[in-house]
C-alpha positions in Angstrom: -2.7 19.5 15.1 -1.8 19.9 18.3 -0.8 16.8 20.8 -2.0 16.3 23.8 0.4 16.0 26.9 -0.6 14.3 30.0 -0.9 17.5 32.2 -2.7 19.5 29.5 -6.7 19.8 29.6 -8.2 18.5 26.7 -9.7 20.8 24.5 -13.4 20.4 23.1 -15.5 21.8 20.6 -19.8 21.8 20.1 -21.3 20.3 17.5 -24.9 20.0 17.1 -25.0 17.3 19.1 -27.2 18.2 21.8 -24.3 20.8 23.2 -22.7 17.7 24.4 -18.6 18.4 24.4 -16.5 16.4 21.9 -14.3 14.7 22.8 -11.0 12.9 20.9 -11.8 9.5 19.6 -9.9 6.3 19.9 -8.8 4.3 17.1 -6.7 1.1 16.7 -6.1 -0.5 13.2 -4.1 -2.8 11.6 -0.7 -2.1 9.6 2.3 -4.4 7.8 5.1 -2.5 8.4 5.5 0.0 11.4 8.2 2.1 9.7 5.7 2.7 6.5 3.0 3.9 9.5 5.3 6.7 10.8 6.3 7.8 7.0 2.5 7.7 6.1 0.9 9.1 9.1 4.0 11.7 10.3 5.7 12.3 7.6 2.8 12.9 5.0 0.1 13.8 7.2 2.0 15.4 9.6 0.3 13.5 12.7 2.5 14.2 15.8 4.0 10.7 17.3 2.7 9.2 20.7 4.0 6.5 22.9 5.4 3.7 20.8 6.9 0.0 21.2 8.1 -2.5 18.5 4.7 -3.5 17.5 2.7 -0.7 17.5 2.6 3.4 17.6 0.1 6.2 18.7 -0.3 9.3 16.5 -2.3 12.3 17.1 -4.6 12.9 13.5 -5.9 16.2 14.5 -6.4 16.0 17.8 -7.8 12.3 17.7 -5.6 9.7 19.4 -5.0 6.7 16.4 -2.9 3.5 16.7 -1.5 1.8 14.3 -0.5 -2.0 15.6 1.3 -4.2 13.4 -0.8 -7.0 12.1 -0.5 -7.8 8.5 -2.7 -10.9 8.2 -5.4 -7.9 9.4 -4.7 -5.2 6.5 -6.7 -3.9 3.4 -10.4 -3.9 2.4 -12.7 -5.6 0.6 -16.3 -4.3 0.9 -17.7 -1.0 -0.8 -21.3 0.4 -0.4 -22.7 2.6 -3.2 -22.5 6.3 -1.4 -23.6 8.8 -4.5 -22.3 7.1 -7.3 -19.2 5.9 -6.0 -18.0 2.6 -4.2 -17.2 3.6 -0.6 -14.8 1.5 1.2 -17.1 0.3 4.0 -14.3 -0.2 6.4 -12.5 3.5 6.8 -12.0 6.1 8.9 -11.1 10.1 8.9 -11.8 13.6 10.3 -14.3 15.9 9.2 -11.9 19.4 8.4 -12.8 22.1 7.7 -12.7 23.4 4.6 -9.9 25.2 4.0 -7.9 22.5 6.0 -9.8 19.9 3.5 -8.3 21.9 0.3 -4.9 22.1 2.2 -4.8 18.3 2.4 -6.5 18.0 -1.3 -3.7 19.8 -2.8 -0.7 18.4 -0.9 -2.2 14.5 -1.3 -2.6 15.8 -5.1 1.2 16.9 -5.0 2.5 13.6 -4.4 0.8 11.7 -6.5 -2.1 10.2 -4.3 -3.8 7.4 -5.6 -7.5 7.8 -4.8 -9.8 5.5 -4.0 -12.1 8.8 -4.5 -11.0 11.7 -5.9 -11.8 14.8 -3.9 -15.0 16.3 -4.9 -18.4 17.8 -3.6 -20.8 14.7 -2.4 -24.6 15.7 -2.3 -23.8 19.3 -4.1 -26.9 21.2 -3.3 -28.4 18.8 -0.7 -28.6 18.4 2.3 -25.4 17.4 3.9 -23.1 18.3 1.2 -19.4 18.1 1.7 -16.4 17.8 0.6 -15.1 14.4 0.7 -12.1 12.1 -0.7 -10.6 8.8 0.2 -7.3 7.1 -0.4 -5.4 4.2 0.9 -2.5 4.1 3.7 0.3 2.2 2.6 -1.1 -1.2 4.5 -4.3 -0.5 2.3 -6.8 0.8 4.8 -9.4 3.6 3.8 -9.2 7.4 5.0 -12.0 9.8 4.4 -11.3 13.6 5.0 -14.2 15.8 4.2 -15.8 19.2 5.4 -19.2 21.1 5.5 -20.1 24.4 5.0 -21.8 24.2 8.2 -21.2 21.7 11.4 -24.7 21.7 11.4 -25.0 19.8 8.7 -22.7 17.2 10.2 -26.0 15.3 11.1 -28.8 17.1 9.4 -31.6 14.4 7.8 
């Protein structure tokens, strides 16, 4: 995980996506406790820490800029949608790894006693789009999804 500083050129990657670069993504969710963000998403996931105020704080989740504002009338999740046998969280968000940074992560959320929402496992095993995939819960209860493919090109394969 590298950060991003404001003279540096950001780096990009091709997907089968037309060739198109990739660029970092953008996200802003809600959190109850700002200190319990920076344990989560530094500490444990080892996100590098952005710009901050009171209320809010940017961290870098590999290479995507995320940002956690405090608004605990805003936290959790409620909906699921039946993805392969199991009840997806319909509001979440993650990074597709690969896989030997997807095991990494496996193990060490394993370690410590993770409770998942989905245990890490092999969705679509011998279809197309399989991956890797788990989910679990921040400490202000929204949904993360890590997973990895054998091949980016299956990112978006039909």
């Amino acid at each position: 995980m590298n950060a991003l500083t404001p003279t540096a050129k950001p780096e990009t990657s091709t997907l089968p996506n037309g060739g198109k670069p990739i660029r970092p993504f953008h996200l802003a969710f809600p959190v109850h406790d700002i200190a319990a963000a920076r344990s989560f998403y530094g500490d444990l996931l080892g996100c590098p820490e952005g710009r901050s105020a009171d209320n809010w704080v940017d961290f870098d989740l590999f290479g995507h800029q995320i940002v956690a504002h405090l608004a605990p009338e805003e936290c959790g999740h409620a909906k699921t949608s039946d993805v392969d046998d199991h009840a997806v969280p319909v509001k979440h968000f993650g990074v597709v790894l690969n896989i030997p940074e997807w095991k990494a992560l496996a193990e060490k959320m394993q370690s410590v006693g993770t409770k998942f929402v989905i245990e890490p496992y092999v969705r679509f095993e011998g279809e197309v789009g399989e991956q890797y995939t788990m989910f679990f819960l921040d400490p202000s209860g929204n949904a993360l999804e890590f997973k990895a493919f054998a091949h980016d090109e299956m990112i978006f394969a039909k």
